[in-house]
C-alpha positions as a printed NumPy array, in Angstrom:
array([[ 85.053,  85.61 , 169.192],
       [ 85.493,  82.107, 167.928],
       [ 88.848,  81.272, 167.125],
       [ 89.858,  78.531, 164.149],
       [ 93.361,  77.723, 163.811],
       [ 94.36 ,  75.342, 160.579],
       [ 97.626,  74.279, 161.398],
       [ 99.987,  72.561, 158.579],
       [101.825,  69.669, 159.232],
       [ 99.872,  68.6  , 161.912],
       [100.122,  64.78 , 161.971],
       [103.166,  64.076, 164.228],
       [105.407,  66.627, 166.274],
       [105.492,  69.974, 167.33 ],
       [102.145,  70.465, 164.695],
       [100.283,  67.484, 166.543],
       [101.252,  69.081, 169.805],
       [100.253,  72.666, 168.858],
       [ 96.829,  71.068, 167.791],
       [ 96.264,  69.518, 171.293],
       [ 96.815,  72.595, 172.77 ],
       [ 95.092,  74.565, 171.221],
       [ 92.015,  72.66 , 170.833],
       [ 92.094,  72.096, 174.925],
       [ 92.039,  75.759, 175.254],
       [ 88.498,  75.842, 173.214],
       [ 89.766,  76.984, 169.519],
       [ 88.281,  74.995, 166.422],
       [ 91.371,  73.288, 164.934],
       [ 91.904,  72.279, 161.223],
       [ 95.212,  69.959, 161.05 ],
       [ 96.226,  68.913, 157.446],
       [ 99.09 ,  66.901, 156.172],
       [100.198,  64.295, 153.23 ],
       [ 99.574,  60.949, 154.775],
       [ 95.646,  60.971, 156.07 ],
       [ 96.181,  58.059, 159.306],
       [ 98.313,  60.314, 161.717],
       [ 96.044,  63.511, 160.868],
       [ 93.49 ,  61.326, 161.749],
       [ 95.133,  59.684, 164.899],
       [ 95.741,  63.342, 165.911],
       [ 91.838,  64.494, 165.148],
       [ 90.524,  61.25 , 167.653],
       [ 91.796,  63.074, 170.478],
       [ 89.705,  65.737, 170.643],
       [ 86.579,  66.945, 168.674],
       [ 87.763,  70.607, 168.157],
       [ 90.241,  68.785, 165.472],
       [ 89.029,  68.375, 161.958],
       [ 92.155,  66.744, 159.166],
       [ 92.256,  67.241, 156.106],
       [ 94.889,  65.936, 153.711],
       [ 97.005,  68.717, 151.43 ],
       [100.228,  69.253, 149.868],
       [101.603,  71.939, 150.804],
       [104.24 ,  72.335, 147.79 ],
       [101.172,  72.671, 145.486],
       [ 99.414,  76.179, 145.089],
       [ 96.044,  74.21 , 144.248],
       [ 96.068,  71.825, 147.023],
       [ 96.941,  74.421, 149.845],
       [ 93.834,  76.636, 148.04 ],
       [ 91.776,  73.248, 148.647],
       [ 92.986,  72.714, 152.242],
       [ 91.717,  75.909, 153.288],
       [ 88.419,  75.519, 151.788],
       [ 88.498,  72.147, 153.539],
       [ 88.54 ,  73.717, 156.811],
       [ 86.245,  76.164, 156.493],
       [ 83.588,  73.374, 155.302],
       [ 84.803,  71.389, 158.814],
       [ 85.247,  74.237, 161.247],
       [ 84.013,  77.95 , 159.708],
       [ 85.856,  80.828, 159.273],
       [ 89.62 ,  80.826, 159.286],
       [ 91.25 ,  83.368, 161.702],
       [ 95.039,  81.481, 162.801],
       [ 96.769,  80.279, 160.307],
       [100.124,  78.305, 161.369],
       [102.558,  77.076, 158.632],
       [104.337,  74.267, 160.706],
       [105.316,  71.7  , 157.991],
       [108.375,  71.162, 157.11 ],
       [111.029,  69.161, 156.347],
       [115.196,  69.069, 157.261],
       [118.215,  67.309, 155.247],
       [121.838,  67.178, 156.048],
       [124.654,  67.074, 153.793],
       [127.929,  68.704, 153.255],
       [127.678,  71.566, 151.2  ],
       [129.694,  70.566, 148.1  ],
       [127.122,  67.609, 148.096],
       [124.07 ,  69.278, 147.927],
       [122.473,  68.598, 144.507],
       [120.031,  71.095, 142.705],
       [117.543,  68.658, 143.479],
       [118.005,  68.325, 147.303],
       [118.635,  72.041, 147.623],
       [115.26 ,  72.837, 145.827],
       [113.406,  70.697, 147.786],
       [114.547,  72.337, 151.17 ],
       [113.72 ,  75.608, 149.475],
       [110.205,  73.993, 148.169],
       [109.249,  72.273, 151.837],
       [110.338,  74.869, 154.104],
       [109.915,  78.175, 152.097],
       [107.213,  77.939, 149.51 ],
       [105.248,  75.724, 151.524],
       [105.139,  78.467, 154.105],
       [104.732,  81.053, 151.409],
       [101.591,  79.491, 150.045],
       [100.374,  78.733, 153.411],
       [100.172,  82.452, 154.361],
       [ 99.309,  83.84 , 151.11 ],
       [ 96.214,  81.493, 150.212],
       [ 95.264,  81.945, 154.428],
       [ 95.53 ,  85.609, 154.064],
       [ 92.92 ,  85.44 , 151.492],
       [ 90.29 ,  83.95 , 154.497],
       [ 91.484,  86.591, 156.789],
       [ 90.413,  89.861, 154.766],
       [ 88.014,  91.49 , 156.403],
       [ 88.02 ,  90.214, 159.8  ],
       [ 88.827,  91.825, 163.04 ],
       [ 91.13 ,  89.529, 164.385],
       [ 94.335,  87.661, 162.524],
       [ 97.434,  85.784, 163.025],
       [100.343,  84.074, 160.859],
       [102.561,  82.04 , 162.562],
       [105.681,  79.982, 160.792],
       [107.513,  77.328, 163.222],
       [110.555,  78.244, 161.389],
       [113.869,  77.714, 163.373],
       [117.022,  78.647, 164.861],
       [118.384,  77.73 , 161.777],
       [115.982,  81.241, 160.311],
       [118.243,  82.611, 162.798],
       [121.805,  81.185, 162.971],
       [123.529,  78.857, 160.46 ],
       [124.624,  75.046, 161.006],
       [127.373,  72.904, 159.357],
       [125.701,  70.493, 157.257],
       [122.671,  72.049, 156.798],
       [123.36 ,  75.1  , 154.177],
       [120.038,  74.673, 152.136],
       [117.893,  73.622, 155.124],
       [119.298,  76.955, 156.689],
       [118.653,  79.394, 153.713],
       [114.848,  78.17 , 153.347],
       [114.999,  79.044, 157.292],
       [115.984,  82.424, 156.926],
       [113.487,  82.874, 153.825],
       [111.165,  82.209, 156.013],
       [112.403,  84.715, 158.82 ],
       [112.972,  87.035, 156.135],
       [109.264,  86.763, 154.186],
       [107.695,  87.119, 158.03 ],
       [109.516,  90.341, 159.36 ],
       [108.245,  91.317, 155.598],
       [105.048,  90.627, 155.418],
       [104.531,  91.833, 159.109],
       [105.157,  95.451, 158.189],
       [102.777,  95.229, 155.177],
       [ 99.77 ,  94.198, 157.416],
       [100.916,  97.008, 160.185],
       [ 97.469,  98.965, 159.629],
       [ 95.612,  95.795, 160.112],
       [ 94.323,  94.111, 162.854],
       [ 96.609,  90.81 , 161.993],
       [100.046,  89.726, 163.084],
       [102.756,  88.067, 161.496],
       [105.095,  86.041, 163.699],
       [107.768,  83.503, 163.559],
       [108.812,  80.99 , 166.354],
       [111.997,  79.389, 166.293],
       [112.758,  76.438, 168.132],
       [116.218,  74.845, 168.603],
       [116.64 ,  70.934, 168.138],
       [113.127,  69.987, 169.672],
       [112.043,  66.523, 170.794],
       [110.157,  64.904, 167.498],
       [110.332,  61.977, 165.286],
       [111.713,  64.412, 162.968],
       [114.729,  65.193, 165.698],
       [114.865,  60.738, 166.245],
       [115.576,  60.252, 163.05 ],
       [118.441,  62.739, 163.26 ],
       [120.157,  61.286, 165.99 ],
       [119.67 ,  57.685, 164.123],
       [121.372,  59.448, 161.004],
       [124.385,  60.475, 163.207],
       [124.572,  57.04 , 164.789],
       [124.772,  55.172, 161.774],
       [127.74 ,  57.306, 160.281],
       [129.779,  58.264, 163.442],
       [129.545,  55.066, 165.189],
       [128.135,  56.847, 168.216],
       [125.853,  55.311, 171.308],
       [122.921,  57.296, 170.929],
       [123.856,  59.355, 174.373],
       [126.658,  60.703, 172.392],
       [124.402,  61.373, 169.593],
       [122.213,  63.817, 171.246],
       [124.628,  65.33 , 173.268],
       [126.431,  66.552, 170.056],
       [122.928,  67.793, 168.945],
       [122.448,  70.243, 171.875],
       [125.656,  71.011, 172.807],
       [124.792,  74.395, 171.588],
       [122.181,  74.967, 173.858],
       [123.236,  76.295, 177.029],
       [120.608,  74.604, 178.894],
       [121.92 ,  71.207, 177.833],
       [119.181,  69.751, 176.738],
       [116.439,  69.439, 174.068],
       [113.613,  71.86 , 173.612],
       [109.598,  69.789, 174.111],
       [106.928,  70.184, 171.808],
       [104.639,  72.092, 174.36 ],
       [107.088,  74.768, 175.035],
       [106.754,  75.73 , 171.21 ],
       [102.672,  74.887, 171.374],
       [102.636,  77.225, 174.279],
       [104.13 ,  80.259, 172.554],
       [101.896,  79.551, 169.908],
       [ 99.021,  79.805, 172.14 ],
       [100.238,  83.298, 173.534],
       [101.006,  85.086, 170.223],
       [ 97.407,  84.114, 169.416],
       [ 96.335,  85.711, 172.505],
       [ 94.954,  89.314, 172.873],
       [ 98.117,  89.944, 175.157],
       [100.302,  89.675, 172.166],
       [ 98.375,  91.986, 169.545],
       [101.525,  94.187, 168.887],
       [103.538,  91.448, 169.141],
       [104.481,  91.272, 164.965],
       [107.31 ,  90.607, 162.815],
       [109.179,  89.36 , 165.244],
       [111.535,  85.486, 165.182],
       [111.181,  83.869, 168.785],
       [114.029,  81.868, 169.687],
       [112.782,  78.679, 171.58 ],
       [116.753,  77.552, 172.195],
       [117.748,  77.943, 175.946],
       [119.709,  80.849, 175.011],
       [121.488,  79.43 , 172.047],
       [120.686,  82.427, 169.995],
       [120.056,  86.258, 171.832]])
């Protein structure tokens, strides 16, 4: 059976890793994103990888996408609803605004991902939904209240969703990494720099102080469990949140 993943947020990061991977292990790989150059960047390196640009925030856009990738690459059978997005503030200020766009990044994007990739799945004989949530789905975090709560929607809508599709032969999964190696994670640390005053050592160390292993979690560790819950070895493996943390959460 031919497998074709389309994998959100696929430009940079863990998505951009989980593409690589999965296109070196022979599956047909839609990758689709806002900005077109690092999709494209991404699709150079291997031609299993098709990109297409979508937003995933809009209901018509994420419809487009995966009629996109069915034009490029067939029949969709793994959908993975990576993108997303993180902010930091104290709760008290958190504006409406902010807050709804954690909630409209992280939650609906996901929501609209799986719904509208659903739709391609009916019918077939093999499926899988997969949301690189986070140990924030799992745990909470100072600072990150409305980043958090679109987390645990997401943890929440999967272990939902999951029971719903039981009698089928699709699962519904969530991985959950801790504070993983990105651009996204960079950025972070520049953030805490700039308002603590810290070398960027001390930066990252207060980042994964949390995780017993000392350290942060790579992109291919995450790409890797993405590539076994898509495996035949995991087919009862569903509505389940897999915490990618070094033992930070049990």
């Amino acid at each position: 059976m031919e497998k074709h993943a389309v994998i959100t947020g696929g430009g940079t990061g863990v998505g951009a890793e989980i593409a690589r991977h999965l296109a070196g292990a022979g599956v047909k790989v839609t990758i689709a994103g806002r900005r077109h150059e690092p999709l494209d960047l991404v699709a150079s390196d291997n031609s299993r990888i098709k990109a297409v640009t979508a937003d995933i925030t809009d209901e018509v856009s994420v419809a487009q996408m995966f009629e996109k990738a069915v034009e490029a690459n067939g029949p969709v059978n793994i959908v993975i609803a990576n993108a997303g997005a993180a902010e930091s503030a104290p709760f008290g200020k958190i504006d409406r605004d902010c807050f709804q766009r954690m909630l409209d990044i992280n939650l609906t994007g996901t929501f609209l991902t799986f719904q509208k990739g659903l739709e391609h799945l009916k019918g077939q004989e093999y499926g899988r939904l997969i949301a690189i949530a986070s140990t924030a789905g799992l745990r909470g975090y100072s600072y990150v209240s409305h980043y958090a709560a679109a987390k645990h929607g997401v943890v929440g809508m999967v272990r939902s969703l999951a029971l719903e599709l039981a009698s089928k032969p699709f699962t519904v999964n969530a991985v959950c990494p801790g504070f993983t190696e990105t651009p996204m994670l960079q950025r972070s640390i520049e953030n805490i720099m700039q308002k603590t005053g810290m070398n960027e050592e001390q930066a990252r160390a207060a980042l994964y102080k949390d995780n017993p292993q000392q350290r942060f979690i790579q992109p291919d560790e995450v790409a890797a469990t993405v590539a076994w819950l898509i495996s035949e070895g995991a087919r009862s493996v569903t509505g389940q949140s897999i915490s990618i943390s070094g033992g930070e959460t049990q």
